[in-house]
C-alpha positions as CSV (number, residue, x, y, z in Angstrom):
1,X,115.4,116.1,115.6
2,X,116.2,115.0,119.3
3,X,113.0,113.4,121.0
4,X,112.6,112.6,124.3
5,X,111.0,109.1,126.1
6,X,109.8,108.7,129.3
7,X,109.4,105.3,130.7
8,X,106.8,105.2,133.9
9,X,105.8,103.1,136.6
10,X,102.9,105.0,137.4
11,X,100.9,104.5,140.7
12,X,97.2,105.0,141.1
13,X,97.8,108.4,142.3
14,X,97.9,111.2,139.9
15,X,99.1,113.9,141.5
16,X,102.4,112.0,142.9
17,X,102.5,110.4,139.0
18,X,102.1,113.9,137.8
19,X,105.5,114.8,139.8
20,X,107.6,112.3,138.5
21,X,106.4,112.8,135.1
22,X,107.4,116.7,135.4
23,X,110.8,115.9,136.4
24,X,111.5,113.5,134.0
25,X,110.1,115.6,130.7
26,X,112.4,118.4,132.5
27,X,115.4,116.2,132.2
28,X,114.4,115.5,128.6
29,X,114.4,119.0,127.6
30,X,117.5,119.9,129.4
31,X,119.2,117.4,127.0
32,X,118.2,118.6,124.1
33,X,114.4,116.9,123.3
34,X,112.3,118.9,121.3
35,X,109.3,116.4,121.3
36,X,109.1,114.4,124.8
37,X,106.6,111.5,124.6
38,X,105.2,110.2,127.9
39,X,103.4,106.4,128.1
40,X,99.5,105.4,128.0
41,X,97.4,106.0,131.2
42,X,100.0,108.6,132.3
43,X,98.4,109.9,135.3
44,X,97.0,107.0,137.0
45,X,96.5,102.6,136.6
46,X,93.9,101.1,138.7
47,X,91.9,97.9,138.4
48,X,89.5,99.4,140.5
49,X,86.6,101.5,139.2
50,X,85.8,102.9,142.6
51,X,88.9,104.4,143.0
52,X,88.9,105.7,139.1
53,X,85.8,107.3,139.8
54,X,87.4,108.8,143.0
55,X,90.4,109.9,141.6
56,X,90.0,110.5,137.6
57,X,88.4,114.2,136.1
58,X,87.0,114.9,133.2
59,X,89.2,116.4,130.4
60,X,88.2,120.2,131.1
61,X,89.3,120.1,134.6
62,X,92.1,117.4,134.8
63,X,95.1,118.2,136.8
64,X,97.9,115.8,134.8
65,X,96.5,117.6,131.5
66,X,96.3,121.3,133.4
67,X,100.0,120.7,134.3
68,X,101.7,118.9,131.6
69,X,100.4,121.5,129.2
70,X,102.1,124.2,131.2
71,X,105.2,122.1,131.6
72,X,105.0,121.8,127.6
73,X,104.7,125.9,127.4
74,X,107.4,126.8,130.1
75,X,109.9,124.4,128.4
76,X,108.7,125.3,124.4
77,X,108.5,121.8,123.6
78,X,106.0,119.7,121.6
79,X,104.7,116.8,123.9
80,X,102.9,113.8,123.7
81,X,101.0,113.0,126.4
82,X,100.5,109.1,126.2
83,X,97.1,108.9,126.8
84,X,95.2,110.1,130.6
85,X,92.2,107.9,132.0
86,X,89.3,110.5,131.7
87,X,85.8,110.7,132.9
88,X,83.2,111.0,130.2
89,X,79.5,111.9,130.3
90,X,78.7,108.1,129.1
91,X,75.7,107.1,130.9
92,X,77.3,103.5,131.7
93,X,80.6,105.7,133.3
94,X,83.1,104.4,130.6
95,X,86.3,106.3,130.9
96,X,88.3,107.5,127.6
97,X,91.6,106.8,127.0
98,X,93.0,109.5,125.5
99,X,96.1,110.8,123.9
100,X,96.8,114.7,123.5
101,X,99.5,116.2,121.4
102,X,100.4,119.7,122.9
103,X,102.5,122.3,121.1
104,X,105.2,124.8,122.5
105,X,103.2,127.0,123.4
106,X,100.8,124.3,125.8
107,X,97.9,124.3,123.2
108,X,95.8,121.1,122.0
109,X,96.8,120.2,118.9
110,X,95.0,117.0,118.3
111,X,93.3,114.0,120.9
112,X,93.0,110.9,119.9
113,X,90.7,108.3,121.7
114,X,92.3,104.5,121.8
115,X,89.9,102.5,119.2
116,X,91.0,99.1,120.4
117,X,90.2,97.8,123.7
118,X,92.3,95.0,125.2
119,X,89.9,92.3,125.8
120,X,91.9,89.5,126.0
121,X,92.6,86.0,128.4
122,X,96.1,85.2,128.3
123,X,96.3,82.4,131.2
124,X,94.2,81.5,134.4
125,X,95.8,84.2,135.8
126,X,96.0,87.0,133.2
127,X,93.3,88.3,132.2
128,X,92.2,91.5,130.6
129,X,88.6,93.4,129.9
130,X,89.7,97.1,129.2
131,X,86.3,97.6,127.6
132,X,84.2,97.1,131.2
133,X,86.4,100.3,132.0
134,X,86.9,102.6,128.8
135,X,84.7,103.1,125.7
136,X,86.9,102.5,122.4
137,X,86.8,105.7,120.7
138,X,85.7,106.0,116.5
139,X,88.3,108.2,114.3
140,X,92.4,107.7,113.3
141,X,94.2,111.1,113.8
142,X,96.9,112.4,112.3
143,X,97.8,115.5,113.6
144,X,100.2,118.2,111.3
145,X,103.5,119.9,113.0
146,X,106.6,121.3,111.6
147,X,108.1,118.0,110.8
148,X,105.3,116.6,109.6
149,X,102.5,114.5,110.2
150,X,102.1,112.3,113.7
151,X,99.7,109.7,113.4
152,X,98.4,108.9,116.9
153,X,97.8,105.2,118.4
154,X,97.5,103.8,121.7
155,X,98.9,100.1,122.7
156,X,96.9,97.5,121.8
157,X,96.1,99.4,118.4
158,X,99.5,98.3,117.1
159,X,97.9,94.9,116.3
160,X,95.9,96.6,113.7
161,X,98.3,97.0,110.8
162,X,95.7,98.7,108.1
163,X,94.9,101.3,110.7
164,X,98.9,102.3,110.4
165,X,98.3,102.0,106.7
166,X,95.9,104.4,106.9
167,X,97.9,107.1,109.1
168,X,100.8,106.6,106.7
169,X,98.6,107.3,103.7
170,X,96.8,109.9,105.1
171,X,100.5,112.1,105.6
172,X,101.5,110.4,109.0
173,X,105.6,110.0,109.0
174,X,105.9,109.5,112.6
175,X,103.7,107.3,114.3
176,X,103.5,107.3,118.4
177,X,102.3,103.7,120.1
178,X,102.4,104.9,124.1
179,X,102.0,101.3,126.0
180,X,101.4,99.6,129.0
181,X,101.7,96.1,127.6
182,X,101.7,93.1,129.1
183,X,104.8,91.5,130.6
184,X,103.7,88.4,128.4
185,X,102.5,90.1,125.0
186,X,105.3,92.1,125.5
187,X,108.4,89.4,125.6
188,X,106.4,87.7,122.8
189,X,105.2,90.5,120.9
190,X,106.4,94.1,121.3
191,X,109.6,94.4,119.5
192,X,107.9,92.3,116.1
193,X,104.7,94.1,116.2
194,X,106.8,97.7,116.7
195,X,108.6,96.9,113.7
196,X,106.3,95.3,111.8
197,X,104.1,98.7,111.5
198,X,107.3,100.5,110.6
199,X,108.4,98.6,108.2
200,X,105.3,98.6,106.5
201,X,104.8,102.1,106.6
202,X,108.1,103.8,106.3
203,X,107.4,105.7,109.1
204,X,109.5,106.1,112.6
205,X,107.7,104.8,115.3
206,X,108.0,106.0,119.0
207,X,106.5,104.0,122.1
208,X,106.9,105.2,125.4
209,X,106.4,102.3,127.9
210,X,105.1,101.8,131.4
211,X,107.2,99.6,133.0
212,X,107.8,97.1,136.5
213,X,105.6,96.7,139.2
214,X,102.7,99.0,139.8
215,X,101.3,98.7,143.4
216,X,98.0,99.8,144.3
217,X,96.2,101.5,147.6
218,X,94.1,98.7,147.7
219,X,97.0,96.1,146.9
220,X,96.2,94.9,143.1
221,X,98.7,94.5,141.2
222,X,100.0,95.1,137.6
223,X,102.6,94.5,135.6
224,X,104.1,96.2,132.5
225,X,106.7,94.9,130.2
226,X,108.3,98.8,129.3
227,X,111.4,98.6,126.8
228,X,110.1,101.8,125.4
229,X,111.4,101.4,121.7
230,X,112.6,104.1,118.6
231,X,111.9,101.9,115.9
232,X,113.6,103.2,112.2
233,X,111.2,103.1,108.6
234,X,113.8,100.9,107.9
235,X,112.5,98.7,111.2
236,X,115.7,98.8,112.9
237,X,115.5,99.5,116.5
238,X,117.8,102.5,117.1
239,X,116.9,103.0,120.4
240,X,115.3,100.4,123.7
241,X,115.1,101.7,127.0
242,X,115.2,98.2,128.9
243,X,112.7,98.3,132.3
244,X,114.1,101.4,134.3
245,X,112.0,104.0,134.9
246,X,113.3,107.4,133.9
247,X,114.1,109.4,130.2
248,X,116.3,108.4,127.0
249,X,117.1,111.2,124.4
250,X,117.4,109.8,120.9
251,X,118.2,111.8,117.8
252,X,115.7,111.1,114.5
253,X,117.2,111.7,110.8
254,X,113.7,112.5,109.9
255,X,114.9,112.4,105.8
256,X,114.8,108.6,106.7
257,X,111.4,108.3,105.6
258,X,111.6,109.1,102.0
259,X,114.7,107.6,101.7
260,X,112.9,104.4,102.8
261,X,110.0,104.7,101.0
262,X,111.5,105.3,98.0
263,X,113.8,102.1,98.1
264,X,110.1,100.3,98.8
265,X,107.0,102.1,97.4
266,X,104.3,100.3,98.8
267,X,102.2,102.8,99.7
268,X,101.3,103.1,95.9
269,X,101.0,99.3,95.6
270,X,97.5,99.2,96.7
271,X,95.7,96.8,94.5
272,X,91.9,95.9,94.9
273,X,90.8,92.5,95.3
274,X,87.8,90.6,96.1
275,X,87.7,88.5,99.4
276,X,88.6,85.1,100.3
């Protein structure tokens, strides 16, 4: 199966980010992709919440979602949209994160709502409270298609390795991470972490990336580390897609996965055991 990657450097202005996304997943299926997988917060990052509110929609009448679900239909491909920054009916005005999975035909096949919110201080200067903005969502998806189960994630939930467990035992043999990490993290982390949760899942793992320099109307700004990754069950990284924005087409041998989880069974190695 040939998939598709898009690597973004999104703005905080969906409808221009909605464009380039268009072109790009066009591109992708014009080469061949049959699943195109765009990067978390597709349509929009902002640090400020007055300009969220301004700018974000709820799910029923988002434009990104409206128009990538059409772009999924007229090109009869299945497509992963990263995750879209989405109003909710929360009282406190917590946005979702939220990833869809759309089928050829532009339907919603599953959402999944990021469970792990990046609270974190890296340095005097980098620090991060996604939870002031977004509510964490509750419940793992894996979502069923003709070849086979997706289990859907979302960034900083790739340092949680039993929820990857869990996806993998629950029928998951390809499990999407869509990320705008952190430039630091990234360099540190990414590339372990990536292939950590394939290794010890057997499953492929594909993480479209925001990358560069995103420059705001009100002049904050971020960066993102990118190197959107393909990542084997064996853990070997077939594919990275350095820090340029724009598509890579890579081609999965998805008879990988039993291959590699028969050489290493640990799915059926669970044993109990009390706690330290």
């Amino acid at each position: 199966m040939r998939v598709g990657l898009i690597q973004l450097n999104v703005s905080d202005m969906p409808e221009v980010n909605l464009a380039v996304t268009r072109n790009y997943i066009r591109q992708a299926s014009s080469g061949g992709a049959k699943f195109v997988l765009t990067p978390e917060v597709t349509n929009c990052i902002s640090s400020s919440r007055a300009h969220q509110n301004a700018v974000l929609h709820h799910e029923a009448d988002d434009p990104t979602l409206a128009g990538l679900r059409q772009e999924a239909a007229a090109l009869g491909i299945w497509l992963l949209i990263g995750s879209l920054g989405l109003k909710t009916n929360d009282e406190d005005g917590r946005f979702a994160n939220r990833s869809f999975l759309i089928d050829p035909t532009g339907e919603i096949v599953a959402r999944y709502d990021k469970i792990h919110m990046f609270d974190v201080v890296i340095s005097a200067d980098e620090q991060y409270q996604e939870s002031k903005g977004y509510r964490p969502g509750n419940r793992a998806v894996v979502a069923d298609t003709p070849f086979g189960g997706v289990g859907m994630t979302i960034c900083y939930d790739v340092r949680f390795a039993a929820l990857y467990r869990s996806l993998a035992k629950a029928g998951a043999r390809i499990l999407t991470v869509p990320a705008a990490f952190s430039p630091t993290t990234g360099a540190g982390h990414w590339h372990s972490l990536l292939r950590a949760r394939a290794i010890e899942t057997g499953c492929f793992v594909l993480a479209p990336a925001q990358t560069g320099l995103h420059l705001a109307g009100d002049d904050t700004q971020r960066h993102t580390y990118g190197h959107s990754l393909v990542v084997s069950p064996w853990g070997e990284v077939i594919h990275d897609s350095g820090e340029a924005p724009g598509f890579s087409l890579v081609d999965l041998d998805l008879a990988e996965v039993e291959v590699c989880r028969k050489k290493v069974p640990s799915l059926l190695h669970d044993r109990p055991f009390e706690g330290p």
